[in-house]
Backbone as ProteinMPNN parsed JSONL, in Angstrom:
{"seq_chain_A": "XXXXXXXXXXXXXXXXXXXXXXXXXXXXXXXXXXXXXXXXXXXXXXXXXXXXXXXXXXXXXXXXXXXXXXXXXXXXXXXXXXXXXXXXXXXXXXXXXXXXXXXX", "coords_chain_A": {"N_chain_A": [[195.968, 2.163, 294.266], [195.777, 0.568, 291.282], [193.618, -1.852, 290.632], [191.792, -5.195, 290.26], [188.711, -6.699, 290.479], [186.583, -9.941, 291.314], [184.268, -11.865, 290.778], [182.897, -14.234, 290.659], [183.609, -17.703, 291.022], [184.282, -20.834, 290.058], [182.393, -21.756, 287.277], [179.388, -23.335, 286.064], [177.694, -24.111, 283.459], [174.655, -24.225, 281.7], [173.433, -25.824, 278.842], [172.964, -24.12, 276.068], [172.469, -21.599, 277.461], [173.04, -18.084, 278.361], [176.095, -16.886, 279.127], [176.769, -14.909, 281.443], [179.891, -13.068, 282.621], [181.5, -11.11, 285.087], [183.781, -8.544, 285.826], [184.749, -5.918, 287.875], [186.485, -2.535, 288.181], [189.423, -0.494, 289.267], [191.271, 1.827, 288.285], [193.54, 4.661, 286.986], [194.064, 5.001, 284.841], [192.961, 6.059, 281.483], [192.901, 4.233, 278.537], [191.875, 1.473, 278.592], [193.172, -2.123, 277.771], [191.821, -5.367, 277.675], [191.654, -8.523, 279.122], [190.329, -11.885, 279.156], [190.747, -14.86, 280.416], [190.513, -18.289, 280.417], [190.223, -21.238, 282.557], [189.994, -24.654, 282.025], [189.177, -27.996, 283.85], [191.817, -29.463, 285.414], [193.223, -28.396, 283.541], [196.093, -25.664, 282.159], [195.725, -22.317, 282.333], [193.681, -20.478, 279.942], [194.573, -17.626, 277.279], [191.359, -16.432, 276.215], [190.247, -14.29, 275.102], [190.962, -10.715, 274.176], [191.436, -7.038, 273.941], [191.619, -3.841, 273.04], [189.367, -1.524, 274.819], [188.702, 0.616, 274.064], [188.838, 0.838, 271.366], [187.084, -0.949, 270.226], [185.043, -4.239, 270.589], [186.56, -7.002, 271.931], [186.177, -9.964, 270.278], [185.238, -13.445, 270.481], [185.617, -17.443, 269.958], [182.97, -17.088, 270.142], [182.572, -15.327, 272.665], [182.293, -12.346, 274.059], [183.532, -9.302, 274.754], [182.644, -6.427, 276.856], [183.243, -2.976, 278.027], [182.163, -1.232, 280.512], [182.248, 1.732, 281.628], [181.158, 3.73, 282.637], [180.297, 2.1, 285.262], [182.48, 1.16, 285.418], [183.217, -1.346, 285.202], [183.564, -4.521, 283.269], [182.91, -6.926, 281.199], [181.981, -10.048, 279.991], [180.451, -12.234, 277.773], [178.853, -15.121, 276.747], [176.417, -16.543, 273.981], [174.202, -18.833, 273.839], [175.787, -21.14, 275.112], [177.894, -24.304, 275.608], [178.301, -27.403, 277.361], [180.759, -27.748, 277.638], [181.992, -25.648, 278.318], [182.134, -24.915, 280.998], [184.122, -23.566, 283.306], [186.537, -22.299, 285.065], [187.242, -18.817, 285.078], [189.045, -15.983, 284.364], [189.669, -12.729, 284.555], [191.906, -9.622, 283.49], [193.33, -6.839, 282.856], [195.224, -3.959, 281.54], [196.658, -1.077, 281.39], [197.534, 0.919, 277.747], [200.183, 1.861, 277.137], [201.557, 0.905, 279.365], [201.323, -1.684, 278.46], [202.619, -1.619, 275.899], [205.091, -0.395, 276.955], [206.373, -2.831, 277.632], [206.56, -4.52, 275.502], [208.878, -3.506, 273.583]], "CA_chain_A": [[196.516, 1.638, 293.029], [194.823, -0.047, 290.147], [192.418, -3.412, 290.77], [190.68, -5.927, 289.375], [187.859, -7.671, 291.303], [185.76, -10.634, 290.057], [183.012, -12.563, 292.234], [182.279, -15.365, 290.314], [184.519, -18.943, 290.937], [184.007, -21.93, 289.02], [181.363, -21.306, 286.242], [179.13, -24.53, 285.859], [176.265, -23.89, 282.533], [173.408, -25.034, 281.389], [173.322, -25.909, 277.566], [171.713, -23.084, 275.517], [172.137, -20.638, 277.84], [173.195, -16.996, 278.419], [177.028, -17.118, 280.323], [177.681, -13.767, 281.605], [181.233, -12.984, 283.474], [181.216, -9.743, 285.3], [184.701, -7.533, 286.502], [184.849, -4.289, 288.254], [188.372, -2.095, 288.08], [189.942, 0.717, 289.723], [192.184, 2.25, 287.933], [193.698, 6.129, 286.759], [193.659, 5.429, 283.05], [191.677, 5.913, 280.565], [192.56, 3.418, 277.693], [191.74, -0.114, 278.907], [193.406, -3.269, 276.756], [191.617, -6.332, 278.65], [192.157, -9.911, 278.995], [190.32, -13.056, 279.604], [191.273, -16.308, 280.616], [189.429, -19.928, 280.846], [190.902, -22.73, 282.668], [189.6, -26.158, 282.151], [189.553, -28.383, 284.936], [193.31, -30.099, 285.532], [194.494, -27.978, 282.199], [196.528, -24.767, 282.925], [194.706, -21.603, 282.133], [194.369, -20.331, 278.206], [194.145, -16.647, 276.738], [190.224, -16.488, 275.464], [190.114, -13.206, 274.676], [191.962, -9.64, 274.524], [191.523, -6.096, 273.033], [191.715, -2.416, 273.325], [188.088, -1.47, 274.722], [188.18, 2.082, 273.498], [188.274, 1.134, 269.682], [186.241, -2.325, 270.1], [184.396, -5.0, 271.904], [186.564, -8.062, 271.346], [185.272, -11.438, 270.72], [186.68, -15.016, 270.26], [184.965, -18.416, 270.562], [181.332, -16.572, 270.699], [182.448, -14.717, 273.786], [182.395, -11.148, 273.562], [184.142, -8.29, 275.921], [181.847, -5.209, 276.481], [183.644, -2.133, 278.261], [180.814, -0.094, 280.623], [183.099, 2.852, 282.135], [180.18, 4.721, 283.879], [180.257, 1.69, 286.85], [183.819, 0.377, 285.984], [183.296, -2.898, 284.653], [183.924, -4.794, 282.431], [181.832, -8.428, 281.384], [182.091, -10.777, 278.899], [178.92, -12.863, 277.29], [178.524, -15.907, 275.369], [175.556, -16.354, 274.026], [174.115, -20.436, 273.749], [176.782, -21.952, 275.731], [177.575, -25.501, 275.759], [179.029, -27.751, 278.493], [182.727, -27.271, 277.775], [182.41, -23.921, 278.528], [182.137, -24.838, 282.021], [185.626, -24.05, 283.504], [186.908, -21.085, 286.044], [187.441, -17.536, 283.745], [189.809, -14.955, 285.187], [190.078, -11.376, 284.09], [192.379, -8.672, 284.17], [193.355, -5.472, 282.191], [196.596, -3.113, 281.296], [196.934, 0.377, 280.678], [198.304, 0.139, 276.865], [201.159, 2.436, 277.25], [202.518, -0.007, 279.967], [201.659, -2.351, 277.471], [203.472, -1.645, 274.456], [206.484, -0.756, 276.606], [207.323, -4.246, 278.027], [206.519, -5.541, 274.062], [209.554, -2.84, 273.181]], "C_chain_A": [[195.452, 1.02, 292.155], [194.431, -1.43, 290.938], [191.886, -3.812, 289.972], [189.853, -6.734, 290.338], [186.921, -8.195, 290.387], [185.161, -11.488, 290.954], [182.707, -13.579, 291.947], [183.233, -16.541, 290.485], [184.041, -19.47, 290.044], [182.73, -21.963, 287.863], [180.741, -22.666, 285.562], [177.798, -23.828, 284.504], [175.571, -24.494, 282.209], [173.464, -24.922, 279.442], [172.372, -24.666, 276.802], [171.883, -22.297, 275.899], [172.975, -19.354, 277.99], [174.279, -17.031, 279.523], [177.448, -15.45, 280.029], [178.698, -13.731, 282.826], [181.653, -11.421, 283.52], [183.049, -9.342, 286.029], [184.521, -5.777, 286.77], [186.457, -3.721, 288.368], [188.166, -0.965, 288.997], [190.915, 0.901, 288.861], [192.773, 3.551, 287.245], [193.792, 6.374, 285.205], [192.707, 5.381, 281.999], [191.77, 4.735, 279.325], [193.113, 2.072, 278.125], [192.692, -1.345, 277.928], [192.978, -4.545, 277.94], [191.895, -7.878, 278.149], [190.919, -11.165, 279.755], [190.764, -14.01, 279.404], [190.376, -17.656, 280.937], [190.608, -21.124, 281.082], [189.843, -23.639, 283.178], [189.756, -27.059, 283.118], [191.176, -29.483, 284.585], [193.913, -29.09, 283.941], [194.876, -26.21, 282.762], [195.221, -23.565, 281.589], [195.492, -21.076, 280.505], [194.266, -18.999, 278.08], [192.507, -16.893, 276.095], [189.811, -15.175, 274.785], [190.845, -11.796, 274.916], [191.577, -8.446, 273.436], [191.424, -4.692, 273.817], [190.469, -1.955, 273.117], [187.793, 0.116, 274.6], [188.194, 2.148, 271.885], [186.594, -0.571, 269.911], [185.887, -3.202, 271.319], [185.038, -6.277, 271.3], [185.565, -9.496, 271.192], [186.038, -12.612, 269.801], [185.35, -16.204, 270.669], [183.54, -17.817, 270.957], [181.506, -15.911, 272.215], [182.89, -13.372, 273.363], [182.105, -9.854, 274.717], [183.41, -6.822, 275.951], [182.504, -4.518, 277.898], [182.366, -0.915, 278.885], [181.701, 1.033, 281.898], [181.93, 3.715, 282.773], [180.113, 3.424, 285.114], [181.663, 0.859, 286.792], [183.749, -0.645, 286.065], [183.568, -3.41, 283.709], [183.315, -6.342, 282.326], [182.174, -8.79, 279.823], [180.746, -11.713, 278.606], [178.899, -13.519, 276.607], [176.994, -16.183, 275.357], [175.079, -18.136, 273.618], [175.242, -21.16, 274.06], [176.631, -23.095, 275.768], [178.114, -26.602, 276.99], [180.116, -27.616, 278.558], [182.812, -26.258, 277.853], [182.039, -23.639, 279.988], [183.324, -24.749, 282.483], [185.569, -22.253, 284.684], [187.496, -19.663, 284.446], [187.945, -16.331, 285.051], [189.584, -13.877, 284.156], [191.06, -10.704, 284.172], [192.711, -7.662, 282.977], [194.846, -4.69, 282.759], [196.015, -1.848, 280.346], [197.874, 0.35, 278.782], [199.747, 1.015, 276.659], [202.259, 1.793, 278.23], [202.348, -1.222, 279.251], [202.838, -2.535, 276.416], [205.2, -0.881, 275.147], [207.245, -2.035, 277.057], [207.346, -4.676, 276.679], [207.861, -4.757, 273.16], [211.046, -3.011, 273.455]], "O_chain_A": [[194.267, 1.065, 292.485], [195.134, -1.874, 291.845], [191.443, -3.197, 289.002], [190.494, -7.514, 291.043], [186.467, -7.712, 289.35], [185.771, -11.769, 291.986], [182.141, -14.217, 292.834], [184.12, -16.22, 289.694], [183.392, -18.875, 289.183], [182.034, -22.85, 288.357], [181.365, -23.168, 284.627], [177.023, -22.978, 284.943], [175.786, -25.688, 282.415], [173.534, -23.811, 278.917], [171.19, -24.452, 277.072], [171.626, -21.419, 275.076], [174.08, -19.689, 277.563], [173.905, -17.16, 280.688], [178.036, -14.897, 279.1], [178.411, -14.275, 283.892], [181.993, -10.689, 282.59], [183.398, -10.171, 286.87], [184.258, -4.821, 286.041], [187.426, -4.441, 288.607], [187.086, -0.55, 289.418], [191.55, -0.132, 288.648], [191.983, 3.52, 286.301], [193.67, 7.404, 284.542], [191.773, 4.592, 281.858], [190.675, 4.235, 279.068], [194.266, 1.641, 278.082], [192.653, -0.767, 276.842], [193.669, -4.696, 278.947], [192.261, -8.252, 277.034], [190.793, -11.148, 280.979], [191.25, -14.272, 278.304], [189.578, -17.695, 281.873], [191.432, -21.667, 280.346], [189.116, -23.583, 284.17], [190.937, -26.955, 283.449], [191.376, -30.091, 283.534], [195.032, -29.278, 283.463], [194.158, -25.602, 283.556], [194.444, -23.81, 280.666], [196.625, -21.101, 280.025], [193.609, -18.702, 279.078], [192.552, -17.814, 275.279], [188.975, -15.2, 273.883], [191.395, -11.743, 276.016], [191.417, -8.733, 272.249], [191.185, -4.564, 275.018], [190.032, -1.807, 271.976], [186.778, 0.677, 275.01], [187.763, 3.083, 271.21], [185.409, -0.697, 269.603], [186.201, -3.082, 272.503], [184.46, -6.8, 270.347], [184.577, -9.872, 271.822], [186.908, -12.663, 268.931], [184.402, -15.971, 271.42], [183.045, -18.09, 272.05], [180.525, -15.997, 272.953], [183.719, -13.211, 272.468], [181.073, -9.517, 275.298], [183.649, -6.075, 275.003], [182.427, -5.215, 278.91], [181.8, -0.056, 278.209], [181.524, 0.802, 283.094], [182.336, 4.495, 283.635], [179.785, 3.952, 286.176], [182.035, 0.104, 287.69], [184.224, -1.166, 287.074], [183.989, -2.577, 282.905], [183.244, -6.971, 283.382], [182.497, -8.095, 278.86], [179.989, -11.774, 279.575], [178.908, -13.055, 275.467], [176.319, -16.111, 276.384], [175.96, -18.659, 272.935], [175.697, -21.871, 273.165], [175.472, -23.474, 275.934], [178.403, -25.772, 277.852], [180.611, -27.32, 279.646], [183.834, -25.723, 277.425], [181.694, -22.514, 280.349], [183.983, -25.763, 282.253], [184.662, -21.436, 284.844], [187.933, -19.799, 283.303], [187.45, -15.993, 286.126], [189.332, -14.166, 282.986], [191.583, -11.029, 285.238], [192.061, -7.952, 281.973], [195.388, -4.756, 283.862], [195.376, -1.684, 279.307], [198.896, -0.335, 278.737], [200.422, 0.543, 275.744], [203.47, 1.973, 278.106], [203.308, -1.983, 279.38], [203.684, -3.417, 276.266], [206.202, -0.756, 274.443], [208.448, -2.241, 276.894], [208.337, -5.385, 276.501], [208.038, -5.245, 272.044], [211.857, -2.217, 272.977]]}, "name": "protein", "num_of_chains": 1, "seq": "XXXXXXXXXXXXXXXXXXXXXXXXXXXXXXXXXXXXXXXXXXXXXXXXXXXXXXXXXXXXXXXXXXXXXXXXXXXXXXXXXXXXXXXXXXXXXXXXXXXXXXXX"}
């Protein structure tokens, strides 16, 4: 069946620097719509980002979703991070045809 795996826990940064957040998938379709998530410590987890990675690479809050289908990943990247952007970041991803029919 489809997967999402993600290796990284709690995500502590260093001011300034380069936060990348890596996922690998399994899955039988071809057009991706992905999702991250950031939860803050004690606050419940938020949407940070979301889009359909066969027209675009979303991005939100200087983080920005890049789509690499030759090893089946999928990573996100801010670029000068600051300390509040230390928090746990989940992933996951939908086919958009099972998308758009629960939104129907």
């Amino acid at each position: 069946g489809d997967s999402v795996n993600q290796k990284e826990g709690p995500v502590t940064v260093s001011e300034g620097a380069l936060l990348t957040l890596n996922c690998t998938y399994q899955t039988t379709y071809s057009d991706l719509y992905v999702f991250w998530y950031v939860q803050h410590l004690n606050k419940a987890p938020q949407l940070l980002l979301k889009g359909w990675m066969k027209d675009q690479s979303p991005v939100r809050e200087g983080f920005q979703a890049t789509l690499v289908s030759t090893d089946s990943s999928f990573h996100s990247q801010k670029w000068a991070v600051e300390t509040s952007d230390s928090a746990v970041y989940y992933c996951a991803l939908s086919d958009t045809v099972r998308e758009g029919c629960r939104g129907s």
